[in-house]
N, C-alpha and C positions, 0 to 999 in steps of 0.2 A: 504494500500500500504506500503511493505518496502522499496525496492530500491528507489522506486520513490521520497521518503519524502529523500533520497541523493541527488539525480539526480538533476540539474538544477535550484537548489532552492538556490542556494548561488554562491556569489563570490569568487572564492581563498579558502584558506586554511581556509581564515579569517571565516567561515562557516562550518566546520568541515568536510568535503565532498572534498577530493581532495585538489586542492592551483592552482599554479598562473603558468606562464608562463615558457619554456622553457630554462631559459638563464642558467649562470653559479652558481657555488655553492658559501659558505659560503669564499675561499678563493681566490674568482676573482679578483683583480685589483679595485678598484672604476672606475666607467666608466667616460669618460672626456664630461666634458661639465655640464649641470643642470639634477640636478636629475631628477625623475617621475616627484614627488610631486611638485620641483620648476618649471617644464616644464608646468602642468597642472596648477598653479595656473596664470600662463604668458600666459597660452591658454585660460584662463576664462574671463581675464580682458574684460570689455567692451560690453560682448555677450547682448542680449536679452535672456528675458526666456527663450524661446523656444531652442533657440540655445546653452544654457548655460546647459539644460539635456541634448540634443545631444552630445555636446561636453564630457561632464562629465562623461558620461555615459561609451561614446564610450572608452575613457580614462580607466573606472574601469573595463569593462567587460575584455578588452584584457587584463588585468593582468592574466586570467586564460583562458587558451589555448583551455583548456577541456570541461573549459563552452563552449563555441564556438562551438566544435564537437556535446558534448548532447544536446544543445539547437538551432541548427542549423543555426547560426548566421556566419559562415563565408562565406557567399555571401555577406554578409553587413560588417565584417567585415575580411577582407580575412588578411592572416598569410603568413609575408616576406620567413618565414620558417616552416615548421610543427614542432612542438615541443609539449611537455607536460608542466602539472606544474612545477612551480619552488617552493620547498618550503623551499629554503634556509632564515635564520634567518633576514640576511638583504633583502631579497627580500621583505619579508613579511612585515617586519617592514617599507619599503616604501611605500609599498601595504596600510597599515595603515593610513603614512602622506599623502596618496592620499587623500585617505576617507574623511581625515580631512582636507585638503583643499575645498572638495569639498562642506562640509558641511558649512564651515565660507563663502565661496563664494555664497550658495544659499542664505544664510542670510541676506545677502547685499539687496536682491531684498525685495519689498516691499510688504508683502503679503495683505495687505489691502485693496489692488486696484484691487484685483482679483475677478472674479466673481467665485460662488461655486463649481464649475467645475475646475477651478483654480487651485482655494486652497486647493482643496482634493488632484491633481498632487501634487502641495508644501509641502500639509501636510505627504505624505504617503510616498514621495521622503525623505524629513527630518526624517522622523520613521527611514526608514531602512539604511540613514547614520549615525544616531546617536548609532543607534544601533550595527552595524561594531564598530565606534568608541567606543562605550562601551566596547567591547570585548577584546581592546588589552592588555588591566590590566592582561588578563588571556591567555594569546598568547599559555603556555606551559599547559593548565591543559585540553585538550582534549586529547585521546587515538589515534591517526591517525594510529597506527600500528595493531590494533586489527583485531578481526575475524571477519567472515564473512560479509555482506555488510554493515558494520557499520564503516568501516576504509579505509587507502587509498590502502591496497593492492587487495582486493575484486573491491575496486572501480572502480579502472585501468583496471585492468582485464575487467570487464563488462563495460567499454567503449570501449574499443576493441571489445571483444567478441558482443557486444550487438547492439551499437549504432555507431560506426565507418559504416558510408557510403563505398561500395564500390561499385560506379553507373558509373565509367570510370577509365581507364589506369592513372589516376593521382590519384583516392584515391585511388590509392592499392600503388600508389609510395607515395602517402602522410601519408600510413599507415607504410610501412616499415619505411619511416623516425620516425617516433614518437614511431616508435617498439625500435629505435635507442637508443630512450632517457631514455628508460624504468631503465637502472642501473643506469644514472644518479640521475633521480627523487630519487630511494630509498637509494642512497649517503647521498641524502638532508636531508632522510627520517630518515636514520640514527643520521645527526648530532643532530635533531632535538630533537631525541630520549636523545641524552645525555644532551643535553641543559635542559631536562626537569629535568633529572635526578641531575641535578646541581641545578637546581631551587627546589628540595625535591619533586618532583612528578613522579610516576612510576605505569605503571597501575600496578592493582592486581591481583597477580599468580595464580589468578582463570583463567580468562579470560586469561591473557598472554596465558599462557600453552595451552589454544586452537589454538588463533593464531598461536603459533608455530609451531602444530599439523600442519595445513595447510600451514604454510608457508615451513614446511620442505617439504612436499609432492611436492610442485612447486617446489622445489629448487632439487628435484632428481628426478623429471618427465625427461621423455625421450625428447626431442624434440620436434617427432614427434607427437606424444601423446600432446603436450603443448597446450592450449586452444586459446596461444597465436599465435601458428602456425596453428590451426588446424581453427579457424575461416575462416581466411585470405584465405586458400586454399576453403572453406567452401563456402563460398562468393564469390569465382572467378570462382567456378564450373560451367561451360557452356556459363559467360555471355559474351554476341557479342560485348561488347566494348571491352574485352582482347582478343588476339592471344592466341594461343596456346604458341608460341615461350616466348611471357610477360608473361603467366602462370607459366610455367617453371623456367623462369628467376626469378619470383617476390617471387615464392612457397620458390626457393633456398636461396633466399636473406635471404626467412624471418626462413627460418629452420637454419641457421647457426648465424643469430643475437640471435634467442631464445636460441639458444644452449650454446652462449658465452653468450652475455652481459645481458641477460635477468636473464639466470642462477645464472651467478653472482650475481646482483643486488639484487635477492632472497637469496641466501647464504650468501651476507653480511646484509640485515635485518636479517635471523635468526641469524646468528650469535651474532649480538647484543641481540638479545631481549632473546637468551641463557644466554649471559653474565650477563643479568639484572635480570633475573628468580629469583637468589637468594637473592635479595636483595629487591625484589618483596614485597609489604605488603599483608599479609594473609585476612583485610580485606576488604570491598566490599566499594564502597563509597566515594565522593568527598569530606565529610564536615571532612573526616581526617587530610586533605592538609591543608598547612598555606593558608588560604584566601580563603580555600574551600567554606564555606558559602555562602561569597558575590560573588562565582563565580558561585554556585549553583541558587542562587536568580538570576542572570542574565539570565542562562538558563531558567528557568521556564517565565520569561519574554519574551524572546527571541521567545522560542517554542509558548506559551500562545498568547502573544501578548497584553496581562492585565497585571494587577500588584499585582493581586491574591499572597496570602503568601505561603508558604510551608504549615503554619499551616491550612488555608484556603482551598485550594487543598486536603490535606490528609482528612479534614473533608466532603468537598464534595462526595469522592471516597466514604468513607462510609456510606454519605446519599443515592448515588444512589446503594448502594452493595443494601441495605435493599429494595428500591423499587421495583428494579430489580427482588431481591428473594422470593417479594410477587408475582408478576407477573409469577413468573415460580412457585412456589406451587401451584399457581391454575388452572395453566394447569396441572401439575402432579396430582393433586386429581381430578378435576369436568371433565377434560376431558380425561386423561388416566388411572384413577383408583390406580394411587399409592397407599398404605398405607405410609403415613410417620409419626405416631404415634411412632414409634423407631425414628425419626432422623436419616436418614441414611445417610451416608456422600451423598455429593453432587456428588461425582468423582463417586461412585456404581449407582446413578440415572442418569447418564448421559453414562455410561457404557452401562446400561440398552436401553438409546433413543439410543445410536447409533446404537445396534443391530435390536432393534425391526424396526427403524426405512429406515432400507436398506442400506447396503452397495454397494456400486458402484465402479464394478471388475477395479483395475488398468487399465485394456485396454479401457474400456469406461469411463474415468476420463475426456477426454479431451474432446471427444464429446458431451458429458452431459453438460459441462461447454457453449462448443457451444450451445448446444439447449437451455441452460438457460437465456444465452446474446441474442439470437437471438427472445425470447420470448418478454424479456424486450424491445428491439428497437420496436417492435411492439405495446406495450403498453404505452409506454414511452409516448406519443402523449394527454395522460390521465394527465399528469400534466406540458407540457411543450409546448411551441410554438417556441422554438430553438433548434436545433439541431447539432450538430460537423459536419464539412464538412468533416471531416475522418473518418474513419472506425477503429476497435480492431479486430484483431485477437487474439486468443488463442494459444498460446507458450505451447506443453508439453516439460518434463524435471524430470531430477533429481532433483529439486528444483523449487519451486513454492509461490504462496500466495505474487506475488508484482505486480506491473503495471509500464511499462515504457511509456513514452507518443508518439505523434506520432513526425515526423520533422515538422519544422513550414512551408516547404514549401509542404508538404502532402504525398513526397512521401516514408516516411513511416509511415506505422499505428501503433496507438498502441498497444500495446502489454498487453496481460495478462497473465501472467508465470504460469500454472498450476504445480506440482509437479503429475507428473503420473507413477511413477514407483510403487506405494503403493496402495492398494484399499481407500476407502473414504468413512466415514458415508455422505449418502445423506443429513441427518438435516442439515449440515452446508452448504454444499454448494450453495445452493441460496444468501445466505447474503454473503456469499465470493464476487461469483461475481456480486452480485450488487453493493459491496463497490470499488471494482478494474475496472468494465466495466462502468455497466451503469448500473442505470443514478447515479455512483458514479465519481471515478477518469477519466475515458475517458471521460465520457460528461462533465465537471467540467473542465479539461486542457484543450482538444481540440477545445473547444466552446470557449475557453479564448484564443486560438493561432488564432481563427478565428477574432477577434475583432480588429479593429483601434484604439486599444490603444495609450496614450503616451508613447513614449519607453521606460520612465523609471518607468511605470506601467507595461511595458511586461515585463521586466527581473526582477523583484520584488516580489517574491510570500512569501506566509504567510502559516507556517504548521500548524496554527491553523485550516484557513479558509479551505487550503486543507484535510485537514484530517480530519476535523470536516464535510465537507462539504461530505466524504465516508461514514461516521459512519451515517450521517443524511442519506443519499439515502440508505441505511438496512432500518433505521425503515419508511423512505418514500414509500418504496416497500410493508411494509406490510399494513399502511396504506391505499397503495390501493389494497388491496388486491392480491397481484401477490403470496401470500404463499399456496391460495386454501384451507384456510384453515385447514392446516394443522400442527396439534400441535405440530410433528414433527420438521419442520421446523422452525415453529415460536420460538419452545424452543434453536436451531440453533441461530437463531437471539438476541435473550436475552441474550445465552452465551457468544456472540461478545458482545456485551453490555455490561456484566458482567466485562468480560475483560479491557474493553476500563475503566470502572469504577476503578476496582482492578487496573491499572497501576496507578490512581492518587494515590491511600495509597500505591503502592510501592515503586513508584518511590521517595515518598516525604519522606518515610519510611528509604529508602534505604540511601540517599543522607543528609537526614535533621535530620534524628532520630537514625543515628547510627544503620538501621537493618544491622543483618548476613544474609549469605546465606541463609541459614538455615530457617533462619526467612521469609523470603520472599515466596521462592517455597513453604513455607508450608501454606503459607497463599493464593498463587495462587493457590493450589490444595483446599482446607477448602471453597475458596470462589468462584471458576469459574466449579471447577470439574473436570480439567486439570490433564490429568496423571502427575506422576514427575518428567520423561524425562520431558516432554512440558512446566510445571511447572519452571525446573531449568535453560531452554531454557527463558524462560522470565525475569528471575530474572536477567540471564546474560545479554542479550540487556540494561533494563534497567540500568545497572550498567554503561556499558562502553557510554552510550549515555546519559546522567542527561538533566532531562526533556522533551524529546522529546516526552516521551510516555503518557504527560499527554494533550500534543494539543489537542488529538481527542474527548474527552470526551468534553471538555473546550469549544473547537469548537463547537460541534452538538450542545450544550445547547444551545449558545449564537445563531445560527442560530433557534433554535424551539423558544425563548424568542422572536428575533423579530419577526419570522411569528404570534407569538401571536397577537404584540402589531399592527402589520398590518390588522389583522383581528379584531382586538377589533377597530381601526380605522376607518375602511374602513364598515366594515358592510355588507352590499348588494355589495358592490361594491368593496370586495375582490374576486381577482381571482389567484388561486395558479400558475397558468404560470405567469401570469406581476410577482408574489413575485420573481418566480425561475429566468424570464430574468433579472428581476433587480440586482438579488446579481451574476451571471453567464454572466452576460455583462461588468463588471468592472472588471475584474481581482481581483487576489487572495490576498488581501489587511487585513493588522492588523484587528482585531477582534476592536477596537477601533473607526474604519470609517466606521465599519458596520452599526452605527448608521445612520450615513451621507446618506447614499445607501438608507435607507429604508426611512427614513426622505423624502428622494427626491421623493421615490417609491410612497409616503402617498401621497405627497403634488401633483405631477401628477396627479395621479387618482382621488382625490376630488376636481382639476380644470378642469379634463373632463364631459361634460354634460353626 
């Protein structure tokens, strides 16, 4: 999943996905009376546990507006006004002394007296405020301007475009309002930009130059044509809670707001991010920055969810590059006949499977993907005894390869973005969507939006355990055989493998070892077989995102470790549904209390007769 590893996985800004609430910018007035921080630590006093995450919760989630739209939380927590993030400098930096109140105030409570059910809510509640508050040391060294959906201007967009409800005549007025704030937010987004740039950080005029690529195009799109117009009309086409007369009305509103303040808003982000082009550092890399490292080590902790080093990581990626590439020479010789007695690059061998192995015409891109997903729900019953009470559809598109999840109250599904304007080598696409449908990121969210959680276990998730937990359902699928044996395919799946591996030496490469461009795509191409567009494509994400892309490798380990140690356990009396309810029944928690899960999983099962 890419979008999705944005999406609903953080609070505010303070997570690199978007930011906080609607209000005003950098030169507002102080507001009279107590601040957030002093309000919320006056609202904590006294509570009980239970009440003291409710409270605390409900306090940090509304800092960010937008969480509330993606994650479909304002029924619980409804909005005096629709608005957007706020990701003005002082907003954020209260956003922070929230955090931090709420962390000294959980502390207060006595965790001793808890039973183990407890203490995993307290222990996994404390991970992810300590770890907010770890972050504010580095407030300005994330990229929030950047390309495509790894920043906030893609981000915004596909909450409109994607996950904005419109199921009655008030979310379409609830949309125009937040369509409102659209030039606001990138006001913030601007200042932000300078502040960074005042603090000696400025992304690099690799990536910039894309962004602005895009960001010019919004900024001289027609209106009409706008995504941000053209959803809203998109969405209002036919449905019986609008009139025709509100259609009209609500179409107009929002064609003259994109036109103006929308536009704007676009034209004064590029304009900055023009102004700063030149002064842009040429190369790639966080550990450039003053303080880059220890902000680097925070990511890899953050994403990870361990406390694995850079140098640990990078050495992993290339234990499993080697594994990996034993596993695909033997299908290339004993089961397709390669010669590789020349070494041929890896990209000419896999050139080779795509072809032999069927391309699948752009126009049946989408249905293929159907019949794949539709396969798997059917078999899925082979390792599971839970199921999502929602459904996934297949989204085709000019862009593809992510999963949005469904609303928490069901009525939408989620989503699997296919890109279907291009044909497709068939090898991959099984392990695509097993990682994005099922039984990857849809059974994995939606199974976890069906549970009675503690609330501050539902809005808490871990991109290790999610993303670890995609990469695990690929090779869970071949495992039980859903590839038909076919070598085709299965070389598909090693290649996602390959990849998920290659991001750990790149990303640690890129960020920790001073690699170049250069360095990087050549090494994504030598080790996964990646053409060079695709190749330069990845060097880029992992550059403007430090760490994120080493979760998934880090994840699926530490989940196949424990089904080990469950099965070396349990003996007769392992069964691969109890392993799967037990880590898919507790929400998406640090790789850290994984132990806990499975610990309990053991202990269960060897006090049942």
């Amino acid at each position: 999943m890419k979008k999705s590893l944005l999406i609903g996985l953080c609070f505010a800004f303070l997570y690199g996905c978007g930011s906080s609430s609607g209000g005003t910018g950098n030169n507002a007035p102080p507001p009279a009376g107590p601040t957030a921080s002093e309000q919320l630590l006056t609202d904590l006093q006294g509570l009980s546990l239970d009440d003291y995450y409710t409270t605390s919760v409900a306090a940090l989630v509304q800092r960010s507006p937008e969480t509330l739209v993606w994650r479909s939380l304002l029924d619980i927590y409804p909005q005096p006004t629709p608005s957007l993030d706020n990701l003005s400098d002082a907003f954020q930096r209260e956003t922070f002394a929230m955090y931090q109140v709420a962390l000294i105030a959980l502390r207060t409570y006595d965790r001793s007296i808890l039973d183990a059910a407890a203490q995993l809510n307290y222990d996994s509640y404390e991970w992810f405020l300590q770890d907010v508050v770890d972050r504010q040391q580095f407030i300005y060294y994330d990229y929030p301007a950047t390309y495509g959906g790894f920043g906030v201007p893609r981000d915004t967009e596909q909450m409109f475009t994607e996950v904005h409800p419109i199921d009655s005549y008030q979310d379409a007025l609830d949309y125009i309002a937040r369509l409102g704030g659209v030039e606001q937010k990138y006001a913030e987004l601007v200042d932000h930009l300078e502040l960074q740039r005042q603090n000696g950080i400025i992304e690099p005029a690799l990536t910039m130059q894309v962004a602005i690529n895009q960001i010019s195009s919004m900024a001289s799109m027609n209106a009409s044509d706008n995504p941000y117009y053209t959803a809203l009309v998109e969405k209002m086409a036919g449905h019986p809670a609008i009139t025709d007369a509100q259609r009209n009305d609500l179409s107009s509103q929002a064609l003259s707001i994109v036109d103006a303040s929308v536009r704007r808003g676009y034209q004064n982000l590029l304009s900055k991010l023009q102004s700063l082009l030149p002064i842009a550092p040429a190369q790639i890399g966080v550990g450039q920055f003053p303080n880059g490292g220890a902000y680097y080590d925070y990511t890899l902790r953050h994403h990870t969810t361990t406390d694995l080093t850079a140098a640990e990581i990078h050495q992993l990626g290339l234990d499993e590059l080697t594994r990996i590439r034993e596993e695909m020479d033997d299908i290339f010789i004993n089961q397709l006949g390669y010669d590789l007695s020349q070494n041929p690059p890896l990209q000419e061998l896999f050139a080779r499977v795509a072809t032999e192995g069927t391309i699948i015409p752009a126009a049946s891109v989408k249905s293929t993907y159907e019949t794949i997903i539709d396969l798997a729900k059917q078999n899925v019953g082979d390792a599971f005894d839970i199921f999502p009470s929602t459904d996934v559809v297949v989204i085709g598109g000019p862009f593809g390869g992510y999963y949005i999840g469904p609303s928490r109250d069901g009525t939408r599904p989620g989503a699997f973005y296919a890109g279907t304007t291009v044909d497709e080598p068939w090898f991959q696409m099984r392990s695509l969507a097993y990682h994005e449908a099922v039984p990857g990121h849809h059974t994995q969210i939606a199974i976890g939006l069906d549970q009675n959680l503690p609330v501050a276990r539902q809005v808490t998730r871990s991109t290790a355990f999610i993303e670890g937990w995609a990469l695990y359902a690929e090779r869970l699928a071949w495992e039980l055989g859903w590839h038909d044996n076919d070598p085709y395919s299965n070389l598909g799946r090693l290649q996602y493998e390959a990849l998920r591996a290659s991001r750990l030496v790149m990303d640690t490469g890129i960020h920790s070892m001073g690699w170049s461009f250069q360095t990087a795509w050549e090494f994504n191409v030598a080790n996964i077989g990646a053409t060079r567009g695709a190749s330069e494509g990845a060097a880029g994400r992992y550059s403007v995102w430090p760490g994120q892309a080493t979760a998934y490798m880090v994840g699926m380990l530490q989940i196949l470790s424990e089904r080990q140690r469950a099965m070396d356990a349990l003996g007769a009396q392992y069964d691969i549904k109890d392993f799967h309810r037990a880590l898919l029944t507790n929400g998406a928690l640090p790789l850290a209390f994984m132990d806990t899960i499975v610990d309990q999983y053991i202990a269960d099962t060897l006090a049942t007769p």
